[in-house]
C-alpha positions as CSV (number, residue, x, y, z in Angstrom):
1,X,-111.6,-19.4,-29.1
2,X,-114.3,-22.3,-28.6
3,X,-114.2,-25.0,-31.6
4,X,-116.6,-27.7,-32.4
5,X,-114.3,-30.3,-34.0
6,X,-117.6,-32.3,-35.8
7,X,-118.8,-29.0,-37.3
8,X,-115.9,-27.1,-37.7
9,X,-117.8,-24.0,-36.1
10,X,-115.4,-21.3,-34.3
11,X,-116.8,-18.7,-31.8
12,X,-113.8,-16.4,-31.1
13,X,-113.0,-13.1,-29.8
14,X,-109.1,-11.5,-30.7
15,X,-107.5,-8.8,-28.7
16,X,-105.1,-6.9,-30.8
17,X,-102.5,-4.4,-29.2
18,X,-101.0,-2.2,-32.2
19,X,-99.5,1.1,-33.0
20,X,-101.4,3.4,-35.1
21,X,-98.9,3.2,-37.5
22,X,-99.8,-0.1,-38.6
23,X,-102.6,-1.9,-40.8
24,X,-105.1,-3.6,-38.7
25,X,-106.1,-6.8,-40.9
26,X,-107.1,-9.2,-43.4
27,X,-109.6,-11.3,-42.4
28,X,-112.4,-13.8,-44.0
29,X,-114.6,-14.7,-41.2
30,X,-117.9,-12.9,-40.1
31,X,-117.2,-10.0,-37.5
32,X,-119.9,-9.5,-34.5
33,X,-118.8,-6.8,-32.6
34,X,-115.3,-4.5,-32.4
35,X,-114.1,-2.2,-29.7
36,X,-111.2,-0.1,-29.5
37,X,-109.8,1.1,-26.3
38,X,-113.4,-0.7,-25.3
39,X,-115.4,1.9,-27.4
40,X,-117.5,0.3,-30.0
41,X,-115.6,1.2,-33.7
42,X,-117.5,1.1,-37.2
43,X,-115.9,-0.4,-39.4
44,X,-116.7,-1.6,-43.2
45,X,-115.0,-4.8,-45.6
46,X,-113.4,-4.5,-48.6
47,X,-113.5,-7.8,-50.2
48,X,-111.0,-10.1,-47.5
49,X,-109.8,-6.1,-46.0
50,X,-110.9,-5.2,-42.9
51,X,-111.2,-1.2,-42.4
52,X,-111.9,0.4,-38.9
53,X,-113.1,3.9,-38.0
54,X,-111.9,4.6,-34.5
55,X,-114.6,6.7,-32.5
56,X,-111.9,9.3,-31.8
57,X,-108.4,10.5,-34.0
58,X,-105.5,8.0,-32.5
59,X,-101.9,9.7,-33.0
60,X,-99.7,8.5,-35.1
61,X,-97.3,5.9,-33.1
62,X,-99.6,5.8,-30.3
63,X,-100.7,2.5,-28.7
64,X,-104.3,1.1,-28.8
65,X,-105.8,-2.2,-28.5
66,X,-108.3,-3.6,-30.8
67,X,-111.1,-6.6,-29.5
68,X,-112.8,-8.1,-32.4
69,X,-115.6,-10.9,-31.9
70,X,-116.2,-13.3,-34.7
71,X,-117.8,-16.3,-35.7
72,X,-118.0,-18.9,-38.9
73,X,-116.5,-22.1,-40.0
74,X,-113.0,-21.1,-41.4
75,X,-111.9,-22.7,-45.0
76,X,-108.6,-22.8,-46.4
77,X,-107.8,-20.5,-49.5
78,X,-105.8,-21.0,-52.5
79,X,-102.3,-18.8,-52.9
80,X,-100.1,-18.3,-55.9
81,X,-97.3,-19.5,-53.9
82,X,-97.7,-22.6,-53.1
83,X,-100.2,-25.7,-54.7
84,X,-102.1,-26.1,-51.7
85,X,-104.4,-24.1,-50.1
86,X,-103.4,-22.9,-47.2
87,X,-105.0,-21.5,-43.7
88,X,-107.4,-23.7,-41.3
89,X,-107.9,-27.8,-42.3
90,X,-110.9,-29.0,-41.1
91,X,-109.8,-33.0,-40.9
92,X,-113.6,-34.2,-39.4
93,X,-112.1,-35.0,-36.2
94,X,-110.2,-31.7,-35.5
95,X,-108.4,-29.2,-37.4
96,X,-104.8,-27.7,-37.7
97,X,-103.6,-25.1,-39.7
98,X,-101.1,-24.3,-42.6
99,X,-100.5,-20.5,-42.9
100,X,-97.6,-19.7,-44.7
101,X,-97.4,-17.7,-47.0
102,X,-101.1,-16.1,-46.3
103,X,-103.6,-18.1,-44.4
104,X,-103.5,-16.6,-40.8
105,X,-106.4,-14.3,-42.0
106,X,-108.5,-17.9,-42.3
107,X,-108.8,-18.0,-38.7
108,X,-107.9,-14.9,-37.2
109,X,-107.7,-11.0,-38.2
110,X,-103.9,-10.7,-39.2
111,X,-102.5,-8.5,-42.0
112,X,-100.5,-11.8,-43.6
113,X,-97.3,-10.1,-43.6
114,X,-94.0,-11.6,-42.4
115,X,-93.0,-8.0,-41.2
116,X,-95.9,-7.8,-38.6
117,X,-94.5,-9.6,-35.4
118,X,-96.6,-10.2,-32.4
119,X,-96.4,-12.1,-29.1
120,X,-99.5,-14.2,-28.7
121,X,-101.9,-16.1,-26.5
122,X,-103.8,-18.6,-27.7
123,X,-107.4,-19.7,-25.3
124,X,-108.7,-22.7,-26.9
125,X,-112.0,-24.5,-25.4
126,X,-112.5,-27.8,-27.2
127,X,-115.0,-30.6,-26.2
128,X,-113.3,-33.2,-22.8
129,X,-111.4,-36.0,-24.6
130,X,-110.0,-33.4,-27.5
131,X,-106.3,-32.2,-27.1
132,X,-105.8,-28.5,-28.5
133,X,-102.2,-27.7,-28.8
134,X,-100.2,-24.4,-30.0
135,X,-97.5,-22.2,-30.2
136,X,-95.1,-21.6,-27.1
137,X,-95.7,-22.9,-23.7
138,X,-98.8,-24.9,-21.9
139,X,-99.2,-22.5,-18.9
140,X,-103.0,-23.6,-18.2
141,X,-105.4,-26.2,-18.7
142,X,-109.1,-25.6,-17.0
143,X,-112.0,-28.2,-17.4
144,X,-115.5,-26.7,-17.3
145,X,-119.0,-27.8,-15.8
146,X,-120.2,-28.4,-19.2
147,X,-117.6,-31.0,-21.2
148,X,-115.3,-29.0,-22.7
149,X,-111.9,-27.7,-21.3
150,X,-110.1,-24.6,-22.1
151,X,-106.1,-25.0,-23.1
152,X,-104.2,-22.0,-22.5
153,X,-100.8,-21.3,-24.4
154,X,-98.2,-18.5,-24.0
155,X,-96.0,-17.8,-26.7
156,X,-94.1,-15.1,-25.6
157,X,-91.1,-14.2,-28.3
158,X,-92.4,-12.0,-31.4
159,X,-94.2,-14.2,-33.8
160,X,-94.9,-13.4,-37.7
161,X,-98.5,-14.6,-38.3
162,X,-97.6,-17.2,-40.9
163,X,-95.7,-19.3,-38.1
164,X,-98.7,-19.2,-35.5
165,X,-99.9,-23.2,-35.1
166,X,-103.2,-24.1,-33.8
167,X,-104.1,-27.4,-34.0
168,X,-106.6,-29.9,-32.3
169,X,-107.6,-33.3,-32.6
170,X,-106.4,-37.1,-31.1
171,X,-103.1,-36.2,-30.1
172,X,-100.5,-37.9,-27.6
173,X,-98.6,-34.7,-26.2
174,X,-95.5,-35.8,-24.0
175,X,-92.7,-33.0,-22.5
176,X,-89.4,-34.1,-21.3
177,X,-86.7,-31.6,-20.6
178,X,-83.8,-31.1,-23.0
179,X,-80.4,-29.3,-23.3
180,X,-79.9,-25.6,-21.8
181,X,-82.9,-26.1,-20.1
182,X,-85.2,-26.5,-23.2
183,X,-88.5,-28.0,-22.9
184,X,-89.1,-30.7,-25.8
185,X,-93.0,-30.6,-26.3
186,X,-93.9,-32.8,-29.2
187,X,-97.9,-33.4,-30.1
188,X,-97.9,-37.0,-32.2
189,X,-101.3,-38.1,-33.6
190,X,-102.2,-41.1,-31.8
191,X,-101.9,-43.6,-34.4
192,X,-98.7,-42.4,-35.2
193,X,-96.8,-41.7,-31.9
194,X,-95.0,-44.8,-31.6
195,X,-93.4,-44.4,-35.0
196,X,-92.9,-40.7,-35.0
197,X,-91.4,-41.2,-31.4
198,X,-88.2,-42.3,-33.1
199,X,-88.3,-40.2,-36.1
200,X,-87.9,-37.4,-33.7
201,X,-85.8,-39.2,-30.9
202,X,-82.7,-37.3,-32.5
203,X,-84.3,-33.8,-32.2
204,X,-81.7,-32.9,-28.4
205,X,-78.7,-34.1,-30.4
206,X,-80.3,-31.4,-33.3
207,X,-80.9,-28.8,-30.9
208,X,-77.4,-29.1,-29.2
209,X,-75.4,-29.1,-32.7
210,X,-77.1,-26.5,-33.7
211,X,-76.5,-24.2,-31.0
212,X,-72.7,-24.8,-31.4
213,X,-73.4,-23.7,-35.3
214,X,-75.8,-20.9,-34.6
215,X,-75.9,-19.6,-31.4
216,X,-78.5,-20.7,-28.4
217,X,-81.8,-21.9,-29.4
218,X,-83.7,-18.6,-29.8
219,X,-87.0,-19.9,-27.8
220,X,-87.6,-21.8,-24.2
221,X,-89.8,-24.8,-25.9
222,X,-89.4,-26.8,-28.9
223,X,-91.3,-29.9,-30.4
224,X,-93.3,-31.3,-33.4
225,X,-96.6,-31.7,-34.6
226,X,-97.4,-34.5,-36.5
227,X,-101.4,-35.1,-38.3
228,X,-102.4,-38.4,-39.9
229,X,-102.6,-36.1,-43.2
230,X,-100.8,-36.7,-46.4
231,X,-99.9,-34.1,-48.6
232,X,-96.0,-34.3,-48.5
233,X,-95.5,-31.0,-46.4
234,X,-93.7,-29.6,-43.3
235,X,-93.7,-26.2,-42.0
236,X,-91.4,-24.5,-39.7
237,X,-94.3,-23.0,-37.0
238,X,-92.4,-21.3,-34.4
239,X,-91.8,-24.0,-31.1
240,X,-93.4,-26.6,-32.7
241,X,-92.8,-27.1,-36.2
242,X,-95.9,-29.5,-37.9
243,X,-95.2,-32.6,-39.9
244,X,-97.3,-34.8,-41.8
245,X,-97.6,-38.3,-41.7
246,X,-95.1,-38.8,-45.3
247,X,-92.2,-37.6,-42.9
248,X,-92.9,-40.8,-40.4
249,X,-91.7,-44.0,-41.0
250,X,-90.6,-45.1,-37.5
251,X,-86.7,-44.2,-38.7
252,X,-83.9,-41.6,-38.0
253,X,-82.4,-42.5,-41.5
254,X,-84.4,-39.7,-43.0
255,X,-84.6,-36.8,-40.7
256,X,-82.6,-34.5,-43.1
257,X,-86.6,-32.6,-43.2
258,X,-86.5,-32.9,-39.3
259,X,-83.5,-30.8,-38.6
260,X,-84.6,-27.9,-41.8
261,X,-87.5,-27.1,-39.4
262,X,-85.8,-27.0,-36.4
263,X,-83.0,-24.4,-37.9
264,X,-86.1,-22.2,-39.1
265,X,-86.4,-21.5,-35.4
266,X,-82.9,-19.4,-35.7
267,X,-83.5,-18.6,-39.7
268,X,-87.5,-17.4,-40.4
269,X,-88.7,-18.1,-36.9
270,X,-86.6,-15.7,-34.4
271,X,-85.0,-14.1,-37.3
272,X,-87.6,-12.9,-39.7
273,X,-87.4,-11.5,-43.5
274,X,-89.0,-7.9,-43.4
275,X,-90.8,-9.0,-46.8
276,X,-91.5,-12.5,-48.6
277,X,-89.0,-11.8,-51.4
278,X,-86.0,-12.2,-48.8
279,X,-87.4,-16.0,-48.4
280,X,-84.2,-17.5,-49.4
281,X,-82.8,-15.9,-46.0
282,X,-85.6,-18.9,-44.6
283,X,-85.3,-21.7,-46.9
284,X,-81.8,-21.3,-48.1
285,X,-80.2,-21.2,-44.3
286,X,-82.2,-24.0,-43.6
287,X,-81.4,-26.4,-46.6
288,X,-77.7,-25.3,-45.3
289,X,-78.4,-26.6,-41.9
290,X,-80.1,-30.0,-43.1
291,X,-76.7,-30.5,-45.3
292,X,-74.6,-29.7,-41.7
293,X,-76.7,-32.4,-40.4
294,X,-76.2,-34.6,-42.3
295,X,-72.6,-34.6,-42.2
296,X,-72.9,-34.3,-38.9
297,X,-74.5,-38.0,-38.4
298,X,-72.0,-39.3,-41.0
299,X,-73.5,-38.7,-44.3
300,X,-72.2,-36.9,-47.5
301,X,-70.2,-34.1,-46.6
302,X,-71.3,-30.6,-47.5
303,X,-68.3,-30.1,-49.6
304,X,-69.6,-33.2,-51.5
305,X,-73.6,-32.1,-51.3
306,X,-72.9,-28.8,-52.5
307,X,-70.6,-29.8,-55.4
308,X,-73.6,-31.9,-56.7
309,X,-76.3,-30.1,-56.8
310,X,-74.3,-27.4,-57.8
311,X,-73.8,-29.5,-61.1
312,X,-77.1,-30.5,-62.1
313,X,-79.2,-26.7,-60.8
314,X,-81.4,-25.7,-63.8
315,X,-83.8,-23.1,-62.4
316,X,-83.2,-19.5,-63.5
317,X,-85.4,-18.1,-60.7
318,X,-83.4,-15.6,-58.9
319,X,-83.5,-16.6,-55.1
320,X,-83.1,-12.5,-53.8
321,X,-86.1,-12.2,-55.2
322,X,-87.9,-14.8,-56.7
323,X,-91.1,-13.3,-57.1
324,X,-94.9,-14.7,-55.6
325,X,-95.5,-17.7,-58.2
326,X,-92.0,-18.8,-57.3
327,X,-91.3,-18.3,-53.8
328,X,-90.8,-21.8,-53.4
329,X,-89.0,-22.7,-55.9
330,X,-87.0,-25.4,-54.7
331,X,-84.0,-25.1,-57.3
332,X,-83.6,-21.2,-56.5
333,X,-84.4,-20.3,-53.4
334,X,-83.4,-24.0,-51.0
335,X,-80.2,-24.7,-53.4
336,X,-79.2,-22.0,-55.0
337,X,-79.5,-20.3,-51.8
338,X,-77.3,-22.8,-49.8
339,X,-74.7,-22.6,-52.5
340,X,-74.8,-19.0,-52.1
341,X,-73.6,-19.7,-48.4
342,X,-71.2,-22.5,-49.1
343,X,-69.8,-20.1,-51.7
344,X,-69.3,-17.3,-48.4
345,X,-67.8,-20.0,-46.4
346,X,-65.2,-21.3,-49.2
347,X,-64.6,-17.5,-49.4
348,X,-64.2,-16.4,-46.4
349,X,-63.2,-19.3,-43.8
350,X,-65.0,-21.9,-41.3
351,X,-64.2,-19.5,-38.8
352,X,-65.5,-16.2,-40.1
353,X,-68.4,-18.0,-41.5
354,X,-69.4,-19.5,-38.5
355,X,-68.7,-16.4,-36.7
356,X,-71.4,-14.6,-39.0
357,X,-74.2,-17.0,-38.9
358,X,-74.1,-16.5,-34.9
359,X,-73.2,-12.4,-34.7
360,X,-76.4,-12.4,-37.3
361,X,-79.2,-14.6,-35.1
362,X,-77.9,-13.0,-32.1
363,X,-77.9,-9.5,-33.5
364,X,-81.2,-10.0,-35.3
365,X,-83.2,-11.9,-32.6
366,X,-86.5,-11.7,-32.6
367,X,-86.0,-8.6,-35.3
368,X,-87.0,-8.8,-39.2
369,X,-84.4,-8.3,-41.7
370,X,-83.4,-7.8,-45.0
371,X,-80.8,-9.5,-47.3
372,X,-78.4,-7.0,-46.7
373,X,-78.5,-7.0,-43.2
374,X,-77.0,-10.2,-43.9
375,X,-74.2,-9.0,-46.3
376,X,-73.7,-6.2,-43.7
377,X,-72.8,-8.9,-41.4
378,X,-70.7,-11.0,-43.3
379,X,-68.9,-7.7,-44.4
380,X,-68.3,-6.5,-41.1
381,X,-66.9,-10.0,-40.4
382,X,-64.9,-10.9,-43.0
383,X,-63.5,-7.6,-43.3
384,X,-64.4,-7.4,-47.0
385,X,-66.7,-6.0,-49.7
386,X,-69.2,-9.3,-50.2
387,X,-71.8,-7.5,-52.0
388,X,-70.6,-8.7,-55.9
389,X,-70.4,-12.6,-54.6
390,X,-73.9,-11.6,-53.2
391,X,-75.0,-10.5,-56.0
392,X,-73.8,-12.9,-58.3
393,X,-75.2,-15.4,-56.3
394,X,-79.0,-13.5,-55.6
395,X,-79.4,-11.7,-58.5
396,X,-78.0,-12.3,-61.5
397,X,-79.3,-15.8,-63.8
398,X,-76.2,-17.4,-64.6
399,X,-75.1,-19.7,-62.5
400,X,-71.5,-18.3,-60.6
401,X,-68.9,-21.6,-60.4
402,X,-68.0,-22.1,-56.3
403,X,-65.0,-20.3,-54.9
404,X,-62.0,-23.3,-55.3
């Protein structure tokens, strides 16, 4: 991929390896030439759907790979989910992108799905002076004769599309080795890298509690990246989660937000709902983790935190399945959620619960699940029929009162 950061022009070309089982792609740019198996394909669009005729019958299951060329100035799109758009931000000076729930097809032919893991490798050519970071490791960087320089990235673990990160612009990247031999790669726009340097100086002491909670860090490289943007959002983007400049004050005090991205890594990132209406398995593990964190570094404890909120929760969205205009919802599907897993652990034990977050991420790595996968787990280790606290919790509107 070769971007002009002043015009926002992308020349690309994508090499997809699928099954012919599977849907090839959504995708809003303009197409200039496809291949599969290196055989031109015809193919048509239907509106944002893209819809290839291979030149002979593939069979079901079989493998192929797909090499589209492409070419435009990608814009963000609006979702029902969430009120931003989302997809690739032009910022005049670079870009980065935002694509959960459904923006990967801004930038890229993906089908938008959270079920539809790849591994991926990102070539990004960028004028000398620009820094062009993404997902998973650095594993080349090659100037050319002409002023630009091509940054190559590996990310190796199975990635839903929604948590690939491309981003370029000013950037200060530093690496410094961290516990159990994980790289710490954070990208800090310049004007903010002193500050956000000790906003994130706690992120080993996160990585190593974690790991006690949930089981080894699921990945080999972890970081953040921060843009001068302000829009009040953070987004768990597998090995380098992306903060905006709100979240950077030059203070540990608030990094509650700092450690909910880094446990998406075990909870959304490695371990992946099979569709969007599983979200709370995301956002209400996480908002668990962020209140383990905090008690962690000597704040309320979770007993405390849980017992609150718990007391003033209003929404009546169901988090199993909150539905696309609420799949956010910050009442339902963070809280209520977390309160469903507080409610498992006061049921169950410290031990058994613990014991079921980490037979789950280590069972489920790199996998997509469903909610019961979950209660399947938690059955097998508790030795017990969870599914009515489940579903009490998930799935019915009244609020249940926590286990005493």
């Amino acid at each position: 991929m070769t971007v002009d950061p002043k015009t926002n022009q992308v020349e690309a070309t994508a090499i997809i390896s699928a099954t012919a089982t599977q849907d090839l792609a959504r995708f809003d740019l303009d197409l200039t030439g496809l291949e599969i198996d290196r055989v031109d394909a015809p193919f048509t669009r239907d509106g944002r759907e893209l819809i290839i005729t291979p030149a002979h019958p593939i069979s079901t299951g079989s493998s192929f790979t797909t090499t589209v060329a492409y070419h435009g100035s990608p814009e963000p799109r609006g979702t029902k989910a969430l009120p931003i758009a989302v997809g690739w931000i032009a910022t005049g000076d670079g870009s980065y992108v935002l694509n959960e729930p459904e923006g990967a097809s801004t930038w890229y032919p993906a089908n938008d799905h959270p079920s539809d893991k790849a591994t991926y490798t990102f070539h990004i050519t960028v004028p000398e002076g620009v820094t062009a970071v993404a997902n998973g490791d650095l594993v080349g960087k090659t100037p050319h004769g002409d002023g630009t320089t091509t940054w190559v990235y590996d990310a190796r673990a199975p990635m839903a599309s929604y948590l690939t990160q491309l981003a370029i612009g000013d950037y200060q990247v530093t690496t410094e080795p961290g516990p159990d031999g994980i790289t710490i790669r954070n990208a800090f726009a310049s004007s903010l890298a002193a500050d956000a340097a000790i906003d994130f100086s706690r992120t080993p002491e996160m990585l190593q509690f974690f790991a006690t909670e949930f089981g080894p860090y699921p990945f080999d490289v972890y970081g953040a990246l921060v843009i001068t943007d302000r829009t009040q959002f953070a987004l768990e983007t597998q090995t380098l989660s992306i903060f905006d400049a709100s979240h950077v004050d030059g203070s540990v005090a608030n990094d509650g937000v700092v450690a909910h991205e880094l446990a998406h890594q075990w909870f959304g990132d490695s371990v992946t709902p099979s569709s969007w209406k599983d979200i709370w398995l995301n956002e209400g593990f996480a908002t668990y983790a962020q209140w383990l964190w905090q008690e962690h570094v000597g704040g309320s404890s979770v007993a405390t935190m849980a017992t609150q909120i718990h007391e003033d929760l209003k929404s009546a969205v169901l988090p199993g399945d909150p539905g696309v205009e609420h799949l956010f919802d910050v009442g339902a599907v963070y809280l209520r959620g977390a309160l469903a897993l507080q409610a498992l652990r006061l049921t169950v034990g410290d031990e058994k619960f613990f014991t079921t977050l980490r037979t789950y991420t280590s069972r489920f790595a790199d996998r997509n699940v469903t909610t019961d996968d979950f209660i399947g787990v938690a059955n097998e280790i508790s030795g017990r029929d969870l599914g009515g606290l489940f579903d009490s919790w998930l799935y019915r509107e009244a609020l249940p009162a926590l286990p005493s």
